[in-house]
Short mmCIF file of the C-alpha atoms (twelve columns), coordinates in Angstrom:
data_MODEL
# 
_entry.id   MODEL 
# 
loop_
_atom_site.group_PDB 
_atom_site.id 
_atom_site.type_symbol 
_atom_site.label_atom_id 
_atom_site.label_alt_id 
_atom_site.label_comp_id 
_atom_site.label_asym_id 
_atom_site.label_seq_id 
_atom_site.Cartn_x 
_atom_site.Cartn_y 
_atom_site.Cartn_z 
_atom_site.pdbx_PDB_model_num 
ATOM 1   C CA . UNK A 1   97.689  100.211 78.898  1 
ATOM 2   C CA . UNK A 2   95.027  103.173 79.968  1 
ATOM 3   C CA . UNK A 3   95.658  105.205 83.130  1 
ATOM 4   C CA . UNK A 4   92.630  103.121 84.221  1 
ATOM 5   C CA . UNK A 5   94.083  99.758  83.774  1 
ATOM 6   C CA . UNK A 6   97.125  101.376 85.193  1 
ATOM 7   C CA . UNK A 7   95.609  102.715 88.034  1 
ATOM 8   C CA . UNK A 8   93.542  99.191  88.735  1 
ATOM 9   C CA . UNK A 9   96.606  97.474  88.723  1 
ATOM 10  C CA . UNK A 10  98.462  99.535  90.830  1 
ATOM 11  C CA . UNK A 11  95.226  99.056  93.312  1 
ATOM 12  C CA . UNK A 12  95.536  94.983  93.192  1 
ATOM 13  C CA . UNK A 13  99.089  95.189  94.051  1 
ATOM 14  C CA . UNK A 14  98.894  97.392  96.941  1 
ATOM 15  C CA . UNK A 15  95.638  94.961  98.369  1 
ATOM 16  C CA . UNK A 16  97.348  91.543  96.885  1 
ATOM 17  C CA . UNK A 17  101.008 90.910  96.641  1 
ATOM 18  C CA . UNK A 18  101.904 94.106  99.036  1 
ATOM 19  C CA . UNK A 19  99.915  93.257  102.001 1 
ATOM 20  C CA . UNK A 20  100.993 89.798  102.097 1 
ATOM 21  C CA . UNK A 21  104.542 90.442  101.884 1 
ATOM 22  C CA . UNK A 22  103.919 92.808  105.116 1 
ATOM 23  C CA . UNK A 23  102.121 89.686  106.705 1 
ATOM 24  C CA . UNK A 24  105.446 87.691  105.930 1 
ATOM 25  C CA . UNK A 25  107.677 90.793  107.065 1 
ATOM 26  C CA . UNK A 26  105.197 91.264  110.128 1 
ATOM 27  C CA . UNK A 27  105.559 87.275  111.091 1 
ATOM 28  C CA . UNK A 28  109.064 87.297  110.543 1 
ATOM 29  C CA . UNK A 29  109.926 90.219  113.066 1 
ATOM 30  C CA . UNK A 30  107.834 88.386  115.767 1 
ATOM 31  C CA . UNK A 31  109.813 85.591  114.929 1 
ATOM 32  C CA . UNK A 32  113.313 87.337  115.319 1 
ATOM 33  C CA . UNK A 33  111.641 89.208  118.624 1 
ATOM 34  C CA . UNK A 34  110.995 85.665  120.032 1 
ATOM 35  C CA . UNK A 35  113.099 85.153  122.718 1 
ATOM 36  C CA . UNK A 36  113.357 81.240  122.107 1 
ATOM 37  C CA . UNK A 37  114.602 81.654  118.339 1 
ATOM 38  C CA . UNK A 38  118.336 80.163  118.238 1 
ATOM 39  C CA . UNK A 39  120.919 82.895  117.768 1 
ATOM 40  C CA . UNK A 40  121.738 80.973  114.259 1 
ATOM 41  C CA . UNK A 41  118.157 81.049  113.034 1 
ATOM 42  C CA . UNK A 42  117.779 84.875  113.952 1 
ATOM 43  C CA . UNK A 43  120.952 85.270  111.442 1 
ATOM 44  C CA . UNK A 44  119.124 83.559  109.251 1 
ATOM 45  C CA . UNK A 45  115.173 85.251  109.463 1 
ATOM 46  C CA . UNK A 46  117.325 89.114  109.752 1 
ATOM 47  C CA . UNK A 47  118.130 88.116  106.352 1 
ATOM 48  C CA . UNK A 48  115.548 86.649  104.968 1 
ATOM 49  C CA . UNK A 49  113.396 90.046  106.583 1 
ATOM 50  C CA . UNK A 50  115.592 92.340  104.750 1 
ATOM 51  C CA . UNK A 51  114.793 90.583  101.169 1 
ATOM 52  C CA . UNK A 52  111.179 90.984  102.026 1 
ATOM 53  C CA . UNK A 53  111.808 94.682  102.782 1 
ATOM 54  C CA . UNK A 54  113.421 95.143  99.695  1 
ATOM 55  C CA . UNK A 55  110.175 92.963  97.692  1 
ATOM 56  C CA . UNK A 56  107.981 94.964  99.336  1 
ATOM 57  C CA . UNK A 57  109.939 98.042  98.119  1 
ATOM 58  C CA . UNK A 58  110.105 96.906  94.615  1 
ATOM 59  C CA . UNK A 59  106.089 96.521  94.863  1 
ATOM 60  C CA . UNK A 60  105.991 99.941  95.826  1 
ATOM 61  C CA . UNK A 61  107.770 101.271 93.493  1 
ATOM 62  C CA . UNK A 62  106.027 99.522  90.697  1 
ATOM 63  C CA . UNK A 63  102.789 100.836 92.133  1 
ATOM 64  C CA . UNK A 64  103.941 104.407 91.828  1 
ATOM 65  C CA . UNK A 65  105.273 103.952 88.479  1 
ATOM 66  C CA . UNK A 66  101.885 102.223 87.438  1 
ATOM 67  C CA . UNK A 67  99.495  105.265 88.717  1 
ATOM 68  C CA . UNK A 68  101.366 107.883 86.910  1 
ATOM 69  C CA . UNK A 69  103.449 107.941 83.410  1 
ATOM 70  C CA . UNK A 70  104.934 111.215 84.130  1 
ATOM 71  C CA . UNK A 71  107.708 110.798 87.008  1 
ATOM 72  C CA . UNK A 72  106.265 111.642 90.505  1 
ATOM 73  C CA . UNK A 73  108.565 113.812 92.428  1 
ATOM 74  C CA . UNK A 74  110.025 112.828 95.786  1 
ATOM 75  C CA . UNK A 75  107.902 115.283 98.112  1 
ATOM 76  C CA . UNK A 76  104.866 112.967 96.403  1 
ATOM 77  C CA . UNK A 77  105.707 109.928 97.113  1 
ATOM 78  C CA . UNK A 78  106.761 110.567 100.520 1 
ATOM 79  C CA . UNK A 79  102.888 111.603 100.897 1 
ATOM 80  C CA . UNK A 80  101.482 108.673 99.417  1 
ATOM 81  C CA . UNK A 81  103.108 106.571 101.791 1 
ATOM 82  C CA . UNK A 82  102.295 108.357 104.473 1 
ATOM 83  C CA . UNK A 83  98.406  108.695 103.509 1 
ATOM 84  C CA . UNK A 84  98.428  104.480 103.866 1 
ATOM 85  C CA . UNK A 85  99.251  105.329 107.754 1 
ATOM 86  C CA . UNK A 86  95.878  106.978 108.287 1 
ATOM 87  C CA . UNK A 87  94.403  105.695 111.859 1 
ATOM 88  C CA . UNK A 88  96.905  103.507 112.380 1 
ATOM 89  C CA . UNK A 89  98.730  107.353 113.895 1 
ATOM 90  C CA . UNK A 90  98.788  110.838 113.803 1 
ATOM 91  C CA . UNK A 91  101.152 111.971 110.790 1 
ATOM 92  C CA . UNK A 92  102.639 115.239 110.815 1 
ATOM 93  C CA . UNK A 93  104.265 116.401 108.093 1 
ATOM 94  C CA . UNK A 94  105.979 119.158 106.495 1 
ATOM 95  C CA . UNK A 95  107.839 118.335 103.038 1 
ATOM 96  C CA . UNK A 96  108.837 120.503 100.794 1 
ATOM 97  C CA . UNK A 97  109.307 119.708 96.823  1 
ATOM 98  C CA . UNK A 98  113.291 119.336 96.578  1 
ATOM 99  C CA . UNK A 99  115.210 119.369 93.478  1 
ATOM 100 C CA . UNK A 100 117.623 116.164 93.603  1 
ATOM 101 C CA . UNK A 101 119.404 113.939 90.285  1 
ATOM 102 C CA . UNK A 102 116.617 110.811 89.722  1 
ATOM 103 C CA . UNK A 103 119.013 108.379 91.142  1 
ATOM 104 C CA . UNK A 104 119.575 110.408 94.480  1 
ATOM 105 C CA . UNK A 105 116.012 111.221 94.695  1 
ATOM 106 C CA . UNK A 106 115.237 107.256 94.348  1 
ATOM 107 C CA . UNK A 107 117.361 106.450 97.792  1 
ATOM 108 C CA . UNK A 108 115.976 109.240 99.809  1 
ATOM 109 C CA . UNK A 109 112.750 107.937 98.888  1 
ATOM 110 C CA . UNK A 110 114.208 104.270 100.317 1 
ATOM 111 C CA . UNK A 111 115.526 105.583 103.427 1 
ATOM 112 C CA . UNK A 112 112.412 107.517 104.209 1 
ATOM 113 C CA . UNK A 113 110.527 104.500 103.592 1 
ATOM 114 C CA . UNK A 114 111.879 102.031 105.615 1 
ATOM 115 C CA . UNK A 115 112.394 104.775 108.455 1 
ATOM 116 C CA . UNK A 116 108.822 105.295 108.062 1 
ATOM 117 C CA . UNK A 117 108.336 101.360 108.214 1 
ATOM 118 C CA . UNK A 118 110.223 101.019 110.968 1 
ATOM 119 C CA . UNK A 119 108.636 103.656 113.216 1 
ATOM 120 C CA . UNK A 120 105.373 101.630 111.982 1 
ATOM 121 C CA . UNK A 121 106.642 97.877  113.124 1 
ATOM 122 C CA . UNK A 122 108.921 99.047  116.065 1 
ATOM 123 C CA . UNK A 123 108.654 102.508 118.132 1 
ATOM 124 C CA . UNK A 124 104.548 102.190 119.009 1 
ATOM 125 C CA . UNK A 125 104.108 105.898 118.574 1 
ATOM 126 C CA . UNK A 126 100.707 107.603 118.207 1 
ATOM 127 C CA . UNK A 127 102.629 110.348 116.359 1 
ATOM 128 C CA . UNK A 128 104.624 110.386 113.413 1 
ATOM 129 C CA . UNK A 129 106.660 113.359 112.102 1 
ATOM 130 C CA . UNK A 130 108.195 113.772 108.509 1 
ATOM 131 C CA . UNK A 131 110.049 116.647 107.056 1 
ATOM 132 C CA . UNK A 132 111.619 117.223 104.110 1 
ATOM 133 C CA . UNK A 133 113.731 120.771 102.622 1 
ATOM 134 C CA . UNK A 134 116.346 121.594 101.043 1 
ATOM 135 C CA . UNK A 135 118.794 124.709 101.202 1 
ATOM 136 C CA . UNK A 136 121.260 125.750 98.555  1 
ATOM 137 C CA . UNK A 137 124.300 123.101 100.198 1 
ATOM 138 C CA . UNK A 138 121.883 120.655 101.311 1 
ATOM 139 C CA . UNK A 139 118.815 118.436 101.315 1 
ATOM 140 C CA . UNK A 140 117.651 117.882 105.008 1 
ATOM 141 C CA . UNK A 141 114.930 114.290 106.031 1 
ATOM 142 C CA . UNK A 142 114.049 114.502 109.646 1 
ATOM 143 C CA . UNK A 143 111.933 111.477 110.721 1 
ATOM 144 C CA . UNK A 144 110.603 111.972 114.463 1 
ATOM 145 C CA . UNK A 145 107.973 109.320 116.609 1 
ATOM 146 C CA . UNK A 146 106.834 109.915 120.021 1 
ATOM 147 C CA . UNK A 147 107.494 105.464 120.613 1 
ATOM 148 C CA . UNK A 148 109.614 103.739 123.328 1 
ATOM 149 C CA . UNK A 149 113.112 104.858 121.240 1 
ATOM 150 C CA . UNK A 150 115.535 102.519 122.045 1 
ATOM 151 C CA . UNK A 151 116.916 102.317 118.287 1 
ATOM 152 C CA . UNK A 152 119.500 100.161 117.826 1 
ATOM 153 C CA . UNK A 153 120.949 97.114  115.467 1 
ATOM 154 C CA . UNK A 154 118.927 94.749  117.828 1 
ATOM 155 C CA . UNK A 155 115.081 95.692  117.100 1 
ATOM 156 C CA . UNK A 156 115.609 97.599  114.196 1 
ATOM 157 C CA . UNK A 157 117.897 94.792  112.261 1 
ATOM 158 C CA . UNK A 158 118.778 94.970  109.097 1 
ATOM 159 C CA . UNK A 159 116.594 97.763  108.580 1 
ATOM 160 C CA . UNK A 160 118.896 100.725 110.007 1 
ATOM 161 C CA . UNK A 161 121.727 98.696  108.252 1 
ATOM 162 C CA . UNK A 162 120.479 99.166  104.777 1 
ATOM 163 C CA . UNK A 163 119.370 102.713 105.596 1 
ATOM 164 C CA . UNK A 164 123.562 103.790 106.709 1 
ATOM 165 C CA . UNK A 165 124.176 102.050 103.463 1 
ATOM 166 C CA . UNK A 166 122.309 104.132 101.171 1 
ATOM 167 C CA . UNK A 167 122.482 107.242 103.115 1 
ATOM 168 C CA . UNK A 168 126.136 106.661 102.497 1 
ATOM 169 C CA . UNK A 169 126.010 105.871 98.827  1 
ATOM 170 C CA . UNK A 170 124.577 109.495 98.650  1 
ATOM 171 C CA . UNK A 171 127.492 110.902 100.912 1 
ATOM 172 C CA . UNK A 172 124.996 111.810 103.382 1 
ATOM 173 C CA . UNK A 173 125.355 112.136 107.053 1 
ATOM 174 C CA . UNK A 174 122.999 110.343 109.473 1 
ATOM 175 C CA . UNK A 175 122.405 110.888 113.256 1 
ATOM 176 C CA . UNK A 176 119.783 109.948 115.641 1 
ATOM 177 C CA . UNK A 177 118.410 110.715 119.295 1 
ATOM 178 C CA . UNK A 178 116.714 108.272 120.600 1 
ATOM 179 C CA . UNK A 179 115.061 107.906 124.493 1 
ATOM 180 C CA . UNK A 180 112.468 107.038 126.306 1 
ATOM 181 C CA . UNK A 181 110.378 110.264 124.575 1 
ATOM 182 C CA . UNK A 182 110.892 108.369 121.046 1 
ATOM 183 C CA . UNK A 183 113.285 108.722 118.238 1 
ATOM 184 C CA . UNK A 184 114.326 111.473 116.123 1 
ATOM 185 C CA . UNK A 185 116.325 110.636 113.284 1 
ATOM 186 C CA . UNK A 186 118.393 113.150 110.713 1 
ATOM 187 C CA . UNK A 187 119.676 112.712 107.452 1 
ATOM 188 C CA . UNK A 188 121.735 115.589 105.480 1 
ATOM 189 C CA . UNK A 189 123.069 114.934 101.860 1 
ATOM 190 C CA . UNK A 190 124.502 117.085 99.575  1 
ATOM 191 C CA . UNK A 191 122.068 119.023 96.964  1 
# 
């Protein structure tokens, strides 16, 4: 396949397959919001929601891997997704390239996304701010909004759930601050 092809690809899944599965992900959060959905059925859309987040993660993935052969490093991803937020908020960002193992690199990349998806879906901020660096004991992801805060189990779902499980699978150490100023949330791993 050519880097064109590739590339082309890459582009129909993003407008195709990916938006769709946000439209799903989108409908199902109202859904689980709604304050007539049966406790039971809630259970039930949480988990059908987090599937969709991890689709829509796959589909992500697979567009990275189809617009370039050589492996993309971390710091570069993390500004792709971010350059898909333009107007919908200010982004702010200061990442720095980091030198993490592949498979380590991978789940950072999965916890800033769906942090970054979540700030999208749930804090409406107007700002957005991402940083990434790395001293010699550690690799540092801060992840700040300027929304509502209020970040809990309840509006963030399964979401913050599968972001203390990988942050743990990486021995990492989460923590968060979150008020009526927004959220700040802060994740230290081990180089």
């Amino acid at each position: 396949m050519t880097s064109r092809e590739r590339i082309h690809l890459a582009q129909e899944l993003h407008d195709g397959i990916a938006q769709d599965l946000v439209g799903v992900a989108y409908s199902l959060d109202l859904l689980i919001a709604a304050t007539n959905t049966p406790a039971e059925t809630r259970v039930e859309l949480r988990t059908l929601r987090f599937r969709i987040s991890a689709l829509i993660e796959k589909v992500r993935e697979e567009m990275f891997n189809l617009r370039s052969q050589d492996s993309v490093s971390l710091a570069r991803k993390i500004r792709i997704v971010l350059s898909t937020l333009e107007g919908s908020l200010r982004v702010d960002e200061k990442i720095e390239e980091v030198d993490l193992p592949e498979e380590s690199a991978q789940e950072v990349f999965r916890i800033a996304t769906e942090l970054i998806r979540n700030v999208v879906s749930h804090s409406q901020a107007t700002i957005l701010t991402v940083e990434l660096s790395q001293n010699a004991q550690s690799v540092l992801l801060v992840i700040s909004d300027d929304g509502i805060g209020g970040i809990n189990h309840e509006t963030y779902g399964y979401g913050i759930t599968g972001v203390q499980e990988r942050v743990k699978s990486i021995d990492g150490f989460l923590s968060w601050d979150s008020n009526e100023s927004g959220t700040t949330i802060r994740i230290s791993f081990p180089n």
